[in-house]
PQR file of N, CA, C, O and H, with PARSE charges and radii, in Angstrom:
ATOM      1  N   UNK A   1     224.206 405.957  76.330 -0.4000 1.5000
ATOM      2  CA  UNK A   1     223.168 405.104  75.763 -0.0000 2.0000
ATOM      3  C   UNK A   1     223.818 403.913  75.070  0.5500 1.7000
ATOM      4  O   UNK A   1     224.768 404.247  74.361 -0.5500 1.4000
ATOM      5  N   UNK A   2     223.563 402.680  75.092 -0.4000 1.5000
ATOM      6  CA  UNK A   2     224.164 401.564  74.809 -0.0000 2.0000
ATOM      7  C   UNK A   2     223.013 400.828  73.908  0.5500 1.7000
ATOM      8  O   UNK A   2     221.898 400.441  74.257 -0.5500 1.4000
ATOM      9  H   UNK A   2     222.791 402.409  75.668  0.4000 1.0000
ATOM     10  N   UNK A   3     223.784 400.754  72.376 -0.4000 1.5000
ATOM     11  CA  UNK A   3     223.051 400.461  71.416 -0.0000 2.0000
ATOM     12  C   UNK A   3     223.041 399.071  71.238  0.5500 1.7000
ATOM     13  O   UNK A   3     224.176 398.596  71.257 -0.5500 1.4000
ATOM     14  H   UNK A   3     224.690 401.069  72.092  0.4000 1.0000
ATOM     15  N   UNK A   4     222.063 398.195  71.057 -0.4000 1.5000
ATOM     16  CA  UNK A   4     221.923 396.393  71.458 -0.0000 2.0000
ATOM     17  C   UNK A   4     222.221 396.146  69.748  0.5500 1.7000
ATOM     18  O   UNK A   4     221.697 396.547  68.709 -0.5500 1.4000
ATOM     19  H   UNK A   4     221.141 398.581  71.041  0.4000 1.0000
ATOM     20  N   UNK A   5     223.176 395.403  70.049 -0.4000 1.5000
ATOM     21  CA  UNK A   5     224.267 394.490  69.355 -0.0000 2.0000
ATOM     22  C   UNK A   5     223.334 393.244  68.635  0.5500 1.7000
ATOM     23  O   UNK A   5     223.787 392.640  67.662 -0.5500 1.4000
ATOM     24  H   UNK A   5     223.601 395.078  70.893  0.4000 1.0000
ATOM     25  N   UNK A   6     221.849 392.884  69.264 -0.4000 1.5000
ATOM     26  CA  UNK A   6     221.863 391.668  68.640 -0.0000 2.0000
ATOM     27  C   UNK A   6     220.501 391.801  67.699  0.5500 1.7000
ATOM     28  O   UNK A   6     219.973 392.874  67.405 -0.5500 1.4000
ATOM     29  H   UNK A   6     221.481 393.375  70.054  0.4000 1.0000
ATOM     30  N   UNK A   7     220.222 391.000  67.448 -0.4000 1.5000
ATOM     31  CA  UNK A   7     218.607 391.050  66.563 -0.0000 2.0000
ATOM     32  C   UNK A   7     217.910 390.671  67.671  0.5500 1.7000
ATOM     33  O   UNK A   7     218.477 390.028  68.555 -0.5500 1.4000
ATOM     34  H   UNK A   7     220.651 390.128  67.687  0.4000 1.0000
ATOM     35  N   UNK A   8     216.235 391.118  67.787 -0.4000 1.5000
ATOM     36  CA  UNK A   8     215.610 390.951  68.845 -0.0000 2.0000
ATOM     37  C   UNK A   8     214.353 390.787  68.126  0.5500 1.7000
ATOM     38  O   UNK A   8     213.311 390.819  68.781 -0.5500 1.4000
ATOM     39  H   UNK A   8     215.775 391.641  67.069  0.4000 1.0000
ATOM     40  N   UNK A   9     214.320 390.644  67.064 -0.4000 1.5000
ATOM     41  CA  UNK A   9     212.850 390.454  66.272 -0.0000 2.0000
ATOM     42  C   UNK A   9     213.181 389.104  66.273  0.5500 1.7000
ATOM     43  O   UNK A   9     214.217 388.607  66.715 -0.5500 1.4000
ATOM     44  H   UNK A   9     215.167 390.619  66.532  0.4000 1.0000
ATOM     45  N   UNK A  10     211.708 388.224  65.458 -0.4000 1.5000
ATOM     46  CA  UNK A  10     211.416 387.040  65.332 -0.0000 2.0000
ATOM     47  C   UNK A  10     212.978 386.751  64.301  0.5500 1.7000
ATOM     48  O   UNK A  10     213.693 387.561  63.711 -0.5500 1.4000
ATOM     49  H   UNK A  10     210.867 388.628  65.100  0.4000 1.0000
ATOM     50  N   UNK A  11     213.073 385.133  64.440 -0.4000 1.5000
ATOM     51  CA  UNK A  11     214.775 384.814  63.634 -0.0000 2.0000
ATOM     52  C   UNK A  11     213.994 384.492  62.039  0.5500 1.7000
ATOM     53  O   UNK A  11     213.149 383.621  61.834 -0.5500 1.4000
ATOM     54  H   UNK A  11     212.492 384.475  64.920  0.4000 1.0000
ATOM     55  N   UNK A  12     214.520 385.401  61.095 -0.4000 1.5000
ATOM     56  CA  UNK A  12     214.282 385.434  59.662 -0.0000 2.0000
ATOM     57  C   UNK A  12     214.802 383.979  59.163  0.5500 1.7000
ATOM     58  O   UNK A  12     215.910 383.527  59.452 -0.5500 1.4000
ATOM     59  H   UNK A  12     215.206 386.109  61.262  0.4000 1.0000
ATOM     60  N   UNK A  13     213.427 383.040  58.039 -0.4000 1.5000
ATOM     61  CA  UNK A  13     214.075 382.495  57.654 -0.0000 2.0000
ATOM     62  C   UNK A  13     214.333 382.266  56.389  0.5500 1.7000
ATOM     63  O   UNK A  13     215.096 381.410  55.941 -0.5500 1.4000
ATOM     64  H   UNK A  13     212.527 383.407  57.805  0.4000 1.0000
ATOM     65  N   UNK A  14     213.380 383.411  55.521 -0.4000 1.5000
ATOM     66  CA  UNK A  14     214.085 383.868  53.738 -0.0000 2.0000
ATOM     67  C   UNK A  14     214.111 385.399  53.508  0.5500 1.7000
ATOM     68  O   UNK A  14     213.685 386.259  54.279 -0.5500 1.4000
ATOM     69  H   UNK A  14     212.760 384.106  55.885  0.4000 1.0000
ATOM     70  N   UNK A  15     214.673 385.565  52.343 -0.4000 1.5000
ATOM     71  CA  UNK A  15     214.834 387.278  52.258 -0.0000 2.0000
ATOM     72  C   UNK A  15     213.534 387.688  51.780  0.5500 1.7000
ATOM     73  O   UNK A  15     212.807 386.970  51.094 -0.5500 1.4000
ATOM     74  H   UNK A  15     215.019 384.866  51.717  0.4000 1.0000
ATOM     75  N   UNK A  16     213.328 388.568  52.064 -0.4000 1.5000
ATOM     76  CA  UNK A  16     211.913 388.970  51.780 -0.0000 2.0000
ATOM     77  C   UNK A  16     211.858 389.254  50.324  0.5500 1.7000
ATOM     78  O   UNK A  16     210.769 389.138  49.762 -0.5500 1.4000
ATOM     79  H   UNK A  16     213.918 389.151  52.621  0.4000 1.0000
ATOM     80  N   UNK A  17     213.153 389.697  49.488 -0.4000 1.5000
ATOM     81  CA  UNK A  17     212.572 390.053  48.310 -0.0000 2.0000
ATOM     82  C   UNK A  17     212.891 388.696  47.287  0.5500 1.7000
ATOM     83  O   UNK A  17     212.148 388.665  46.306 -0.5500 1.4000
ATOM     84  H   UNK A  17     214.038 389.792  49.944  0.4000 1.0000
ATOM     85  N   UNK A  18     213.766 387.714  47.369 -0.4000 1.5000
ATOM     86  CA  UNK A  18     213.614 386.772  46.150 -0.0000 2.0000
ATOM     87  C   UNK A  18     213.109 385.318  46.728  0.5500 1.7000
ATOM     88  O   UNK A  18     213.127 384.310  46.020 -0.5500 1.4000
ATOM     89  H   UNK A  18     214.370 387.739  48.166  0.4000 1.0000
ATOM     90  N   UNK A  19     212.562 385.321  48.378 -0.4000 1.5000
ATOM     91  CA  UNK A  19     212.618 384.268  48.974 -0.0000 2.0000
ATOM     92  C   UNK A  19     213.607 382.639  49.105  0.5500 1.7000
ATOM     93  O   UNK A  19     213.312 381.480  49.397 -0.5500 1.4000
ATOM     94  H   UNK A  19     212.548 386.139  48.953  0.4000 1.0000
ATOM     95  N   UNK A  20     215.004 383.437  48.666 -0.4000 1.5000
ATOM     96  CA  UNK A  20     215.636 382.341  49.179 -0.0000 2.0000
ATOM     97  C   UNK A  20     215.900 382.443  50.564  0.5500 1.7000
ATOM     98  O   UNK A  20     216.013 383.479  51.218 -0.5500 1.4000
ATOM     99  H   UNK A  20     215.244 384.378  48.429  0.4000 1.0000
ATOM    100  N   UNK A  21     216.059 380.331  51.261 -0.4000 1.5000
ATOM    101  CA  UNK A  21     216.366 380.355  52.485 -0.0000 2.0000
ATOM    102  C   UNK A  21     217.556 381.150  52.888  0.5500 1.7000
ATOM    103  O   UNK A  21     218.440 381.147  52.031 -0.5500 1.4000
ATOM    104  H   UNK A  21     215.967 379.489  50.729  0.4000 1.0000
ATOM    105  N   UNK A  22     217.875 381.995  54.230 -0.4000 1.5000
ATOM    106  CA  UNK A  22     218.818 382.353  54.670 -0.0000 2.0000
ATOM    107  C   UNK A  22     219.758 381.288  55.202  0.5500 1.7000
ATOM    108  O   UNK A  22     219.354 380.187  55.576 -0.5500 1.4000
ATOM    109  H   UNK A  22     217.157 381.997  54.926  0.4000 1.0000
ATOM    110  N   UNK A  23     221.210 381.715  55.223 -0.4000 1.5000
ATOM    111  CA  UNK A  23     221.804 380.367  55.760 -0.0000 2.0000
ATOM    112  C   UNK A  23     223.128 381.008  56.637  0.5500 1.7000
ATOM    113  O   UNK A  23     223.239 380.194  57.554 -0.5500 1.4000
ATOM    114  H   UNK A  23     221.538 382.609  54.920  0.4000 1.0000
ATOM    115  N   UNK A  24     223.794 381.658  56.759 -0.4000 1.5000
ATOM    116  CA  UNK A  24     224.624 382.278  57.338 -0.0000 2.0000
ATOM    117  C   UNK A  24     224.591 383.469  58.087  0.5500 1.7000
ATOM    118  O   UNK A  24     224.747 383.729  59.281 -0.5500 1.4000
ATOM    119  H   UNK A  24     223.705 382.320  56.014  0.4000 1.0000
ATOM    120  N   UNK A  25     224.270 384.334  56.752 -0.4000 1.5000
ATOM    121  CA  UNK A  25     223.669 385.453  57.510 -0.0000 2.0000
ATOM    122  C   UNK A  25     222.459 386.306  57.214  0.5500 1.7000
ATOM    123  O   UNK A  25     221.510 385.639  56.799 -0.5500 1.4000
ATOM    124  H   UNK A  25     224.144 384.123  55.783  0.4000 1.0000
ATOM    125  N   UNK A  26     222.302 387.232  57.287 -0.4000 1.5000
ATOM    126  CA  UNK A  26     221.159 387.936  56.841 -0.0000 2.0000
ATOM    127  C   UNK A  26     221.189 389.936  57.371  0.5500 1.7000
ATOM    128  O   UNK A  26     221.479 390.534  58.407 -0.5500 1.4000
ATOM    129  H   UNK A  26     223.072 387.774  57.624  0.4000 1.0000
ATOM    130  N   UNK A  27     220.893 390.192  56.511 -0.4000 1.5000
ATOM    131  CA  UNK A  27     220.477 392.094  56.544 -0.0000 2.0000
ATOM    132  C   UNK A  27     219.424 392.836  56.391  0.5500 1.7000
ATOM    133  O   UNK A  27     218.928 393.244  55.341 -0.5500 1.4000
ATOM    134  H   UNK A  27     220.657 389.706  55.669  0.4000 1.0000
ATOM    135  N   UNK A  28     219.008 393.043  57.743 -0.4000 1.5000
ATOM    136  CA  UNK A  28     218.319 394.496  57.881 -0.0000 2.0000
ATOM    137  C   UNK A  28     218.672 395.079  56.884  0.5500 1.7000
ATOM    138  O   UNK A  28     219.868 395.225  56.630 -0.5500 1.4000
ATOM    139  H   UNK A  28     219.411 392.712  58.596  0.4000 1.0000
ATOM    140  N   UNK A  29     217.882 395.455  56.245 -0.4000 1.5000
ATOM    141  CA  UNK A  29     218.150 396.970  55.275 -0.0000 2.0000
ATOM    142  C   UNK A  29     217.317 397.674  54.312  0.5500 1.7000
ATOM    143  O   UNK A  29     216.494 397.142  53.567 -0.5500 1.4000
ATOM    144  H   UNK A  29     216.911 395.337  56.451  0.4000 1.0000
ATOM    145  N   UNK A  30     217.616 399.010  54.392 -0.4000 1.5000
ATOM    146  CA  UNK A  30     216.647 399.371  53.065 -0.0000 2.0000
ATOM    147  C   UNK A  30     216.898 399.367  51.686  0.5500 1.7000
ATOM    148  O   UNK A  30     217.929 399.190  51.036 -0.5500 1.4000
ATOM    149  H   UNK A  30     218.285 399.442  54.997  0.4000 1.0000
ATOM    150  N   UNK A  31     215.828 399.582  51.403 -0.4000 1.5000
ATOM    151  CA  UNK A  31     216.131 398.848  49.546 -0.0000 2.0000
ATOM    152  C   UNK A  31     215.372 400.628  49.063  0.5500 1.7000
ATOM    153  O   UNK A  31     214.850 401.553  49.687 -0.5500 1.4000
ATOM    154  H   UNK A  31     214.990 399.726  51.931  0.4000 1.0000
ATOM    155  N   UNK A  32     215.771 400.290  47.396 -0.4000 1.5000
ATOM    156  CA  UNK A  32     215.619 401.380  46.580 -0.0000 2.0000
ATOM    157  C   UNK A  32     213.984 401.628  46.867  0.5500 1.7000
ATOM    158  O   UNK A  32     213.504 402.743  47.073 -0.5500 1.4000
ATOM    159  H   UNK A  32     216.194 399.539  46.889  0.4000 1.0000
ATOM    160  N   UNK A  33     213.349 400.586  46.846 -0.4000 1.5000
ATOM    161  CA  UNK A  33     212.130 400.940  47.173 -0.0000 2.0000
ATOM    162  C   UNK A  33     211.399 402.165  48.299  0.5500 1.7000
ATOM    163  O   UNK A  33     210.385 402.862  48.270 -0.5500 1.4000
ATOM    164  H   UNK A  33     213.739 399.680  46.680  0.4000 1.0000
ATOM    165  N   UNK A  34     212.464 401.975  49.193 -0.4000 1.5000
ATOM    166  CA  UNK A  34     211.896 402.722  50.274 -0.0000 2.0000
ATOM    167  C   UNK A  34     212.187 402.386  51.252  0.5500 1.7000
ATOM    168  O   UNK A  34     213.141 402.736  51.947 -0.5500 1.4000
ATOM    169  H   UNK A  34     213.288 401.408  49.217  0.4000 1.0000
ATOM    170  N   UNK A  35     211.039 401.328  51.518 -0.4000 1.5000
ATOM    171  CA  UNK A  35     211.102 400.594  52.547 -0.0000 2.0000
ATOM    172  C   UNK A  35     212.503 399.571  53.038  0.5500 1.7000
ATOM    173  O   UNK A  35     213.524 399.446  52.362 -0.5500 1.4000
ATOM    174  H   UNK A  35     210.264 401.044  50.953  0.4000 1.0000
ATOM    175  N   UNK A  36     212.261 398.957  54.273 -0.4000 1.5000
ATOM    176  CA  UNK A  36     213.359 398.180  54.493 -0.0000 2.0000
ATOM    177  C   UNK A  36     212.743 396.652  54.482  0.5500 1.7000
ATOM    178  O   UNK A  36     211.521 396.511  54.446 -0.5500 1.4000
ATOM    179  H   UNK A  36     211.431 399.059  54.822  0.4000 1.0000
ATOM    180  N   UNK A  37     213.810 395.264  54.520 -0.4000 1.5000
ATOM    181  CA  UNK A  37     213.462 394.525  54.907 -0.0000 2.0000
ATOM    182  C   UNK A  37     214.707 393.546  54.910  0.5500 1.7000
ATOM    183  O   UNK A  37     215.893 393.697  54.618 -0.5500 1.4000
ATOM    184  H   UNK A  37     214.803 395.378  54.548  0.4000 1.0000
ATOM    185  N   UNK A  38     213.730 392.176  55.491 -0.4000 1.5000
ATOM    186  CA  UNK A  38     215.047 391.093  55.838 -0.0000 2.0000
ATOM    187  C   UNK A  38     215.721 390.729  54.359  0.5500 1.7000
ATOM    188  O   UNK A  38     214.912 390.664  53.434 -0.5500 1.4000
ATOM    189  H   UNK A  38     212.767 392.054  55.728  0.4000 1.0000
ATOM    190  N   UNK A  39     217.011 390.504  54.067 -0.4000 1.5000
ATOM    191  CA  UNK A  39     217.611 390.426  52.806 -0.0000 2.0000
ATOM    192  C   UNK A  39     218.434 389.139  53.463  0.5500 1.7000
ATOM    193  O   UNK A  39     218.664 388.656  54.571 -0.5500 1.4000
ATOM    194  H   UNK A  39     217.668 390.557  54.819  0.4000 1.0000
ATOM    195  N   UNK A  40     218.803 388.834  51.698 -0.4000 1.5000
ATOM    196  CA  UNK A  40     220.122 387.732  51.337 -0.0000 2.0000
ATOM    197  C   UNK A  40     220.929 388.871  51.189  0.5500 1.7000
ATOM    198  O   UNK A  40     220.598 390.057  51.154 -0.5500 1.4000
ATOM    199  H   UNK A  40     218.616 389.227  50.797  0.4000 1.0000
ATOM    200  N   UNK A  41     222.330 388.203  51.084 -0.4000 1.5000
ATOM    201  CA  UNK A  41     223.507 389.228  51.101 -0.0000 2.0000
ATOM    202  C   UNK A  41     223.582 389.419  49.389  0.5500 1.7000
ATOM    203  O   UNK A  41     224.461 390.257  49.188 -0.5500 1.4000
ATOM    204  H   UNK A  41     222.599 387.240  51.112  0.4000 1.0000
ATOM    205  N   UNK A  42     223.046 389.003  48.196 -0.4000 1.5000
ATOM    206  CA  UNK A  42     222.739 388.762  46.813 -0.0000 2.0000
ATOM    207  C   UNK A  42     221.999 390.081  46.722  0.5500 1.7000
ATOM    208  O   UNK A  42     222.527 391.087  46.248 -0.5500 1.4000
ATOM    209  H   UNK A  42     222.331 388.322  48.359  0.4000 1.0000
ATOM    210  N   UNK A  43     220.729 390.047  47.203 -0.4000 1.5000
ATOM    211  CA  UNK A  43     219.598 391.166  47.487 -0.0000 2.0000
ATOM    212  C   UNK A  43     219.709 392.533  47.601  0.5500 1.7000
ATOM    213  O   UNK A  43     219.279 393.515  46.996 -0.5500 1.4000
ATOM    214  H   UNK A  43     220.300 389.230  47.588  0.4000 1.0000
ATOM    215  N   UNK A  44     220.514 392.280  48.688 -0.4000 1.5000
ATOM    216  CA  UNK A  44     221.481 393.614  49.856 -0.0000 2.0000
ATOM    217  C   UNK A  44     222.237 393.824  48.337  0.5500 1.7000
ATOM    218  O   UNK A  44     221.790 394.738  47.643 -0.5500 1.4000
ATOM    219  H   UNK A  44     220.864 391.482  49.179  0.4000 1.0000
ATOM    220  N   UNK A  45     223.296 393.060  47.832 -0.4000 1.5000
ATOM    221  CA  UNK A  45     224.421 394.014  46.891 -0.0000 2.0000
ATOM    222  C   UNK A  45     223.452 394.520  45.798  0.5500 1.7000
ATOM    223  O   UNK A  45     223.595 395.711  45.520 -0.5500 1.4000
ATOM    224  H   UNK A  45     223.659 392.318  48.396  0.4000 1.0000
ATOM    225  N   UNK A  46     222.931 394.154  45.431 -0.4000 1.5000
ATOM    226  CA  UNK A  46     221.920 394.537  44.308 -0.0000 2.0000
ATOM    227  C   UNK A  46     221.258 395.644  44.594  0.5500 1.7000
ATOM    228  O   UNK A  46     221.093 396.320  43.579 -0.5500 1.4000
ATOM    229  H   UNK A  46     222.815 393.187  45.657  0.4000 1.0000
ATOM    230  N   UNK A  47     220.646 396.286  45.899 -0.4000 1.5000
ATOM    231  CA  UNK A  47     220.076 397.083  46.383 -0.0000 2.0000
ATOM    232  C   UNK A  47     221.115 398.521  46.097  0.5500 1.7000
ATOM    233  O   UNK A  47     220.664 399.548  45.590 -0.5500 1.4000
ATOM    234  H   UNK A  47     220.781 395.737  46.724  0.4000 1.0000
ATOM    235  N   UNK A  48     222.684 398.345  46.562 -0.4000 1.5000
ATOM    236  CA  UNK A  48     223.738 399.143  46.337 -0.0000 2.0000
ATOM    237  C   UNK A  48     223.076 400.446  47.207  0.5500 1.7000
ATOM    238  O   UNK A  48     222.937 401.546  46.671 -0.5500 1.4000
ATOM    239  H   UNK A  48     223.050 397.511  46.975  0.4000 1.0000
ATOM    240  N   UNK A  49     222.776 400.243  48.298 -0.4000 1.5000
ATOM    241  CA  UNK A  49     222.344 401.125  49.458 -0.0000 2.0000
ATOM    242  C   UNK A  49     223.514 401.204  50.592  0.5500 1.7000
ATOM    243  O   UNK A  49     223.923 402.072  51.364 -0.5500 1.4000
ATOM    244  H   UNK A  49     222.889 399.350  48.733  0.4000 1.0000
ATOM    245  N   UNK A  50     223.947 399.407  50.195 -0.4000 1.5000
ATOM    246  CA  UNK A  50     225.246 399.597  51.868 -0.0000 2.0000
ATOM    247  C   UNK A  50     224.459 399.668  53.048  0.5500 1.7000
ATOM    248  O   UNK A  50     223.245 399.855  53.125 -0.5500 1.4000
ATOM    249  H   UNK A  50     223.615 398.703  49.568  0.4000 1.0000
ATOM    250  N   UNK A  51     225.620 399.430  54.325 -0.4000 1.5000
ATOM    251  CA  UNK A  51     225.523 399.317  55.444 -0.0000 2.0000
ATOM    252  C   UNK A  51     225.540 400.219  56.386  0.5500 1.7000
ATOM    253  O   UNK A  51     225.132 401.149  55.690 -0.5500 1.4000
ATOM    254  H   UNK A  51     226.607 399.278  54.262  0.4000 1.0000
ATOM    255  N   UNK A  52     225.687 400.678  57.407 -0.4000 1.5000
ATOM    256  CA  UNK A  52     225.239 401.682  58.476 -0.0000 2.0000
ATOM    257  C   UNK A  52     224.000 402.483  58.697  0.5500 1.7000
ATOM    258  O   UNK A  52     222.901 402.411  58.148 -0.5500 1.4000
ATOM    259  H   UNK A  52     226.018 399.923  57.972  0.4000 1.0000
ATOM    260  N   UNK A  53     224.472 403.301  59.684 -0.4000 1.5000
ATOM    261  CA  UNK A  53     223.453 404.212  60.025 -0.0000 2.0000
ATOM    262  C   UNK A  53     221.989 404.547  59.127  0.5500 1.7000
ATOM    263  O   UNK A  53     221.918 405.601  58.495 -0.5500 1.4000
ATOM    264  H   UNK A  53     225.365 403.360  60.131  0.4000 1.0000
ATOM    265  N   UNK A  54     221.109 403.792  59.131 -0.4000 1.5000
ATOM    266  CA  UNK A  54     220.233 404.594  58.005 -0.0000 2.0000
ATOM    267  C   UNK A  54     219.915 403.570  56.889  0.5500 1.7000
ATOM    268  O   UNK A  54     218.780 403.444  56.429 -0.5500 1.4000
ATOM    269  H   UNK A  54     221.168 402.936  59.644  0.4000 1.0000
ATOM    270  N   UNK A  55     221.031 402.812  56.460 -0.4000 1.5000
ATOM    271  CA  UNK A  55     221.129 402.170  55.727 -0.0000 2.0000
ATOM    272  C   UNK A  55     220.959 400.572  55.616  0.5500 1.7000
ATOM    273  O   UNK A  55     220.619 399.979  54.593 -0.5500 1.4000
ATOM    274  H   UNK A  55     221.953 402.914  56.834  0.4000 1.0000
ATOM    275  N   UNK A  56     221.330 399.847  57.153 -0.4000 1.5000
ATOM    276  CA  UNK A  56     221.446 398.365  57.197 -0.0000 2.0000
ATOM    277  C   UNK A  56     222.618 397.629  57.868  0.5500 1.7000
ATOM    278  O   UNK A  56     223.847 397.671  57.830 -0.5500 1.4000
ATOM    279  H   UNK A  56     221.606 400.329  57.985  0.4000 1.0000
ATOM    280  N   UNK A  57     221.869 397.091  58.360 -0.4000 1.5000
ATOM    281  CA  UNK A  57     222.904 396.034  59.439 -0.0000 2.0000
ATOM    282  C   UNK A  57     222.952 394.354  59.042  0.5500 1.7000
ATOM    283  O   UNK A  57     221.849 393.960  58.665 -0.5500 1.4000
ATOM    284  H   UNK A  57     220.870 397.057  58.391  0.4000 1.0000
ATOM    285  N   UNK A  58     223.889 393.424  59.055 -0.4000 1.5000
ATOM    286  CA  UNK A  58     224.180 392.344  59.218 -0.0000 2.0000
ATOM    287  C   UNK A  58     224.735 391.693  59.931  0.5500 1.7000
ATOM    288  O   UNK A  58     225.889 391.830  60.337 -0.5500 1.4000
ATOM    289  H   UNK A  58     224.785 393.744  59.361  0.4000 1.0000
ATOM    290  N   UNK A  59     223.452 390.343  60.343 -0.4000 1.5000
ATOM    291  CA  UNK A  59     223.311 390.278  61.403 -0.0000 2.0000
ATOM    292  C   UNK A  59     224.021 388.375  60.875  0.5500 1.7000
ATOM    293  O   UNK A  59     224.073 388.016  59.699 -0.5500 1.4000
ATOM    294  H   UNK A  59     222.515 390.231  60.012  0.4000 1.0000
ATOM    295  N   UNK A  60     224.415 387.579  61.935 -0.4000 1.5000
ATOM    296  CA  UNK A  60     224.949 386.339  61.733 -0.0000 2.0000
ATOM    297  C   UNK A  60     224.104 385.752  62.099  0.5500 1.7000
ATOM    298  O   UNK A  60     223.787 385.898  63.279 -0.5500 1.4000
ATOM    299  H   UNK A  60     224.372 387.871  62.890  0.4000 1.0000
ATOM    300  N   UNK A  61     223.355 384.821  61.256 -0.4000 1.5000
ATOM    301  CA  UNK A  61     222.037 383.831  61.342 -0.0000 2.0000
ATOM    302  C   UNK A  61     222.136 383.060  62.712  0.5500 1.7000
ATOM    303  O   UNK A  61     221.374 383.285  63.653 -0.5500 1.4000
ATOM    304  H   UNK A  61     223.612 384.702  60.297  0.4000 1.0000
ATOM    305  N   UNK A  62     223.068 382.203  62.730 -0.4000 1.5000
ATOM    306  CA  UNK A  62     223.317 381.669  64.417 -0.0000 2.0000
ATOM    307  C   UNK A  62     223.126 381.664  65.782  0.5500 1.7000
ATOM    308  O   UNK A  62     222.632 380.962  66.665 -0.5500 1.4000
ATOM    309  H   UNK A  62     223.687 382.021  61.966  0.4000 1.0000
ATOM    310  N   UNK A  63     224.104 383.444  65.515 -0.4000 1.5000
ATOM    311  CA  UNK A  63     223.651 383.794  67.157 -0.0000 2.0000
ATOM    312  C   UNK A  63     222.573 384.839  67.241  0.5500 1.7000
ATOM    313  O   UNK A  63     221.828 384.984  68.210 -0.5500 1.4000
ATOM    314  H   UNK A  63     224.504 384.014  64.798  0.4000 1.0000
ATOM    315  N   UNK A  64     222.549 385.818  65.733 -0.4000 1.5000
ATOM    316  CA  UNK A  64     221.840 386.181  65.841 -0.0000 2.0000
ATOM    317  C   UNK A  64     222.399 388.279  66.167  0.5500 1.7000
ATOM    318  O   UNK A  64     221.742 389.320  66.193 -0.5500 1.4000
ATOM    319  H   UNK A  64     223.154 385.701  64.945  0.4000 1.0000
ATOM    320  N   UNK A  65     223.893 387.954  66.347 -0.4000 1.5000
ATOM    321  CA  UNK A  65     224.925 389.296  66.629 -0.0000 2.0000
ATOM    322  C   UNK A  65     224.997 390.041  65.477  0.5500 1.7000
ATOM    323  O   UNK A  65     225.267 389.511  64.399 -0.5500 1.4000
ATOM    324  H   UNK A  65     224.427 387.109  66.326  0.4000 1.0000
ATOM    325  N   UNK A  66     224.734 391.488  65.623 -0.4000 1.5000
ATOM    326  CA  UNK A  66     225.331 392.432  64.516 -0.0000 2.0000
ATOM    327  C   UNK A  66     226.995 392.020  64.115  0.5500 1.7000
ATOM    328  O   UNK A  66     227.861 391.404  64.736 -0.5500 1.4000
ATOM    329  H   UNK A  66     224.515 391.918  66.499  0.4000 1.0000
ATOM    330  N   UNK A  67     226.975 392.439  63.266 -0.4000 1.5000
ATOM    331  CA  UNK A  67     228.527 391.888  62.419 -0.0000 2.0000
ATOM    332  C   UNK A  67     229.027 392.784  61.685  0.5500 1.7000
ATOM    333  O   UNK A  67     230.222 393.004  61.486 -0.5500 1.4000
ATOM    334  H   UNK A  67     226.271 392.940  62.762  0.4000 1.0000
ATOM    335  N   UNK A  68     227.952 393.420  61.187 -0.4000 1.5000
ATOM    336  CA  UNK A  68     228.872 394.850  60.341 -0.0000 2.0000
ATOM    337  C   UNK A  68     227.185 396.199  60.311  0.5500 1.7000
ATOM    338  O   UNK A  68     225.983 396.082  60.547 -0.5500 1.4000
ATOM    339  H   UNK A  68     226.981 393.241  61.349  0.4000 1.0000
ATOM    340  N   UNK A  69     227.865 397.031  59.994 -0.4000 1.5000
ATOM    341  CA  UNK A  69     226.690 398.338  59.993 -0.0000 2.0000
ATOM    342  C   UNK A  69     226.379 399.134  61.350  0.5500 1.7000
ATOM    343  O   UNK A  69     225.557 400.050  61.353 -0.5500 1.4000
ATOM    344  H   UNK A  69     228.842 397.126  59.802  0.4000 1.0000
TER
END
């Protein structure tokens, strides 16, 4: 099974939780809340949930490629 490498949702263009513009990159991820959503990398450290499996991916605003998680 070959897991897709890129983002395939609509291209994010603020973090959902403090609404600043994204500019480099951006993360899938879940937050303490529960739920998940599009983040700043500010957001994401603050969350202190981290990356992988379960947790959140970052993705490079550009192309749009997973990069870490």
């Amino acid at each position: 099974m070959k897991l897709n490498k890129r983002w395939m949702g609509t291209i994010p263009v603020k973090c959902d939780l403090c609404s600043v513009k994204l500019e480099k990159v951006f993360i899938d991820g879940q937050t303490v809340y529960g739920g998940w959503a599009i983040l700043c990398e500010v957001c994401h450290r603050d969350q202190r949930i981290g990356l992988g499996l379960g947790k959140g991916q970052k993705f490079l605003l550009e192309t749009l490629e997973k990069i870490e998680g």
